[in-house]
N, C-alpha and C positions, 0 to 999 in steps of 0.2 A: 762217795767213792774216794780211794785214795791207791796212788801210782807212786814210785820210786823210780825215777828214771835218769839216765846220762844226763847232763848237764848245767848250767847256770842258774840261775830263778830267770833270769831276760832271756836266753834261749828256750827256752820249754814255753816262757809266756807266748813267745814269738810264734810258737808251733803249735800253738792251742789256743791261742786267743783272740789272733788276726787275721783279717782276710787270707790273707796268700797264705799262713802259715798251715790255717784248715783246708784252704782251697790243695795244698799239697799233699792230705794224705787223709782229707773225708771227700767234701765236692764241693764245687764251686760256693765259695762262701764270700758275699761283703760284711764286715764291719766299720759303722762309724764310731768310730775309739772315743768315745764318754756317753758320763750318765744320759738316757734320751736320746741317743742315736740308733739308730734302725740296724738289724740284724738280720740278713736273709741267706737261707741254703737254695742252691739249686739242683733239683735233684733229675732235673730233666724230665723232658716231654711234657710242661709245663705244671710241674709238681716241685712246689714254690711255697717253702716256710718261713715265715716272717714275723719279728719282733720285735722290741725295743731293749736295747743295753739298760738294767736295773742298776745295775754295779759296775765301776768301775775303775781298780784299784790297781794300775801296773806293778809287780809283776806276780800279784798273790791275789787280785779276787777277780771274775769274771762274771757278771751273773745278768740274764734278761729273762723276759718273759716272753714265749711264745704265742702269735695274736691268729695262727692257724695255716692253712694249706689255701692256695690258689692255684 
């Protein structure tokens, strides 16, 4: 996919690649910011997606792999 939107490359990373940044305007999301750290969405009522960070390249790459639903 590709987007053209308002701002900086560190703002938009900030708004699409971080916890609070997703938790702002998808749902409750953690991330552990590097390669091998866990990635999870909370999508409520105990529907729960979880991963690990594959990539990660402040403020141009994002990338994990999803390990499924709880």
């Amino acid at each position: 996919m590709e987007f053209l939107v308002p701002g900086t490359p560190e703002q938009v990373w900030h708004a699409i690649a971080t916890g609070p940044g997703m938790s702002a305007w998808f749902t409750p999301t953690s991330v552990e910011e590097h390669v091998g750290g866990a990635i999870e969405f909370d999508f409520g009522e105990g529907a729960v997606s979880s991963g690990v960070v594959t990539e990660w390249e402040p403020p141009v790459r994002l990338g994990y792999e999803e390990h499924g639903w709880s």
